[in-house]
N, C-alpha and C positions, 0 to 999 in steps of 0.2 A: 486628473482631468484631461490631460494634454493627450488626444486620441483617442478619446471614448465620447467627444461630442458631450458632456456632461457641465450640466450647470450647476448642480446641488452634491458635490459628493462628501460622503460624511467618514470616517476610518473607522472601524469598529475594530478592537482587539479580538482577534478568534483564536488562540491558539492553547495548546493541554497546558494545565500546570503541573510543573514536577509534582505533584503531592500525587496525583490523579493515581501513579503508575508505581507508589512506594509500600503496597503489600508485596510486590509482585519484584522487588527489583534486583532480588539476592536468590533466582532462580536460573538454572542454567540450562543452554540450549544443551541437546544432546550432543557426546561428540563423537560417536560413531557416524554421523549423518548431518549434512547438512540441511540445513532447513529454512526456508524461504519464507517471506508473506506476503499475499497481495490484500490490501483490504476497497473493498468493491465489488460493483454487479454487473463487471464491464467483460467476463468471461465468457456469460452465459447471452449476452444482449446488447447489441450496439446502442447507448445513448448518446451520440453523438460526436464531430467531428472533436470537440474538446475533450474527449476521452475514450478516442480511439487506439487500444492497445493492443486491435488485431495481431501487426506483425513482433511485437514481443510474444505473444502467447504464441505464434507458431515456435519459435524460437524455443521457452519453457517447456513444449511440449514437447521437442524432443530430448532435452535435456535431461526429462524428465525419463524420458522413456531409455534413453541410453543409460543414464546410470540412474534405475528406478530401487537398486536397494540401497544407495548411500543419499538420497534425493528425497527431502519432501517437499512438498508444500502447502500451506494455511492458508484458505482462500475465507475472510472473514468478511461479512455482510453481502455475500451471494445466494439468498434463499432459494433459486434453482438450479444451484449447483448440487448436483449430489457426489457425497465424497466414495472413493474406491482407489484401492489400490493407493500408490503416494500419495495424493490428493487429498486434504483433510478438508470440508467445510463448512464452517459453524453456522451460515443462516446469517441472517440479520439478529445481532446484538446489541447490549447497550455499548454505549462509547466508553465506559468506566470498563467495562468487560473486556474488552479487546486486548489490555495489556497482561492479561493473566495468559494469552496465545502467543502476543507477540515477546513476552518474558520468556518464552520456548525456542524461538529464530536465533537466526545468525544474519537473512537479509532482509531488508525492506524494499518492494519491488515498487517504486515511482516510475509505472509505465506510461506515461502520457505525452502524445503529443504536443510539444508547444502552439500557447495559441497568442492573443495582442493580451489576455489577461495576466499570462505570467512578465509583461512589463512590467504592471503595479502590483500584482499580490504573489506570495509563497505559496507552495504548496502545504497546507496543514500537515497532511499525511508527513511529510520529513521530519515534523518537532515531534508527533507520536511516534517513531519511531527512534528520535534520537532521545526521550525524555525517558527510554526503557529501556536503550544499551542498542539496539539495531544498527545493523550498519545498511544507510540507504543507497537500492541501486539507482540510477538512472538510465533511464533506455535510449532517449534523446535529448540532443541539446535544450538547454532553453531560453535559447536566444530566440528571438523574432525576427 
């Protein structure tokens, strides 16, 4: 309540349960390659100051491009990304779906700028990526 001007706030549970991501969790990333995920449509389209991850993706993309045969990456629910080259990307999927790709990685890419909401709430994306073995990166702090 304390900084959001809020008179009514209520806490909902949102986060995966381990069962979500247990067909999928005795699968291994490759290890000729490493391999990355971003999950989002914040590649292809700016939706705003809270999930602004321009200057990480400059960054990935040379990354990407400097060592493009030990380098991939999974870019999953960006339906105008088209994949080529390292680049893999699945489109917009179901959310049960997404761990049978991220059971393939090695990182989980939490590119987002902090904003006043990461005082009260987590980022989802970190428990999908820690409930399937991913190791989460972060790009920036997330203090306020």
């Amino acid at each position: 309540k304390q900084g959001l001007n809020a008179t009514r706030v209520y806490i909902i549970k949102n986060y995966p349960l381990r069962n979500e991501g247990l067909n999928y969790i005795n699968n291994l990333p490759p290890k000729h390659k490493i391999r990355f995920a971003y999950i989002g449509k914040e590649l292809t389209r700016y939706t705003g100051y809270h999930r602004d991850i321009r200057d990480s993706w400059k960054v990935l993309k040379k990354y990407l491009k400097m060592y493009r045969n030990n380098v991939e990456l999974i870019v999953i629910g960006d339906d105008k990304l088209v994949s080529r080259g390292n680049i893999q990307s699945t489109g917009f999927i179901k959310h049960v779906d997404m761990y049978r790709y991220l059971s393939e990685v090695h990182y989980g890419i939490l590119a987002l700028k902090p904003t006043v909401v990461h005082k009260y709430a987590s980022l989802l994306r970190t428990y999908v990526f820690a409930i399937i073995g991913v190791i989460p990166v972060i790009s920036y702090p997330l203090t306020v």
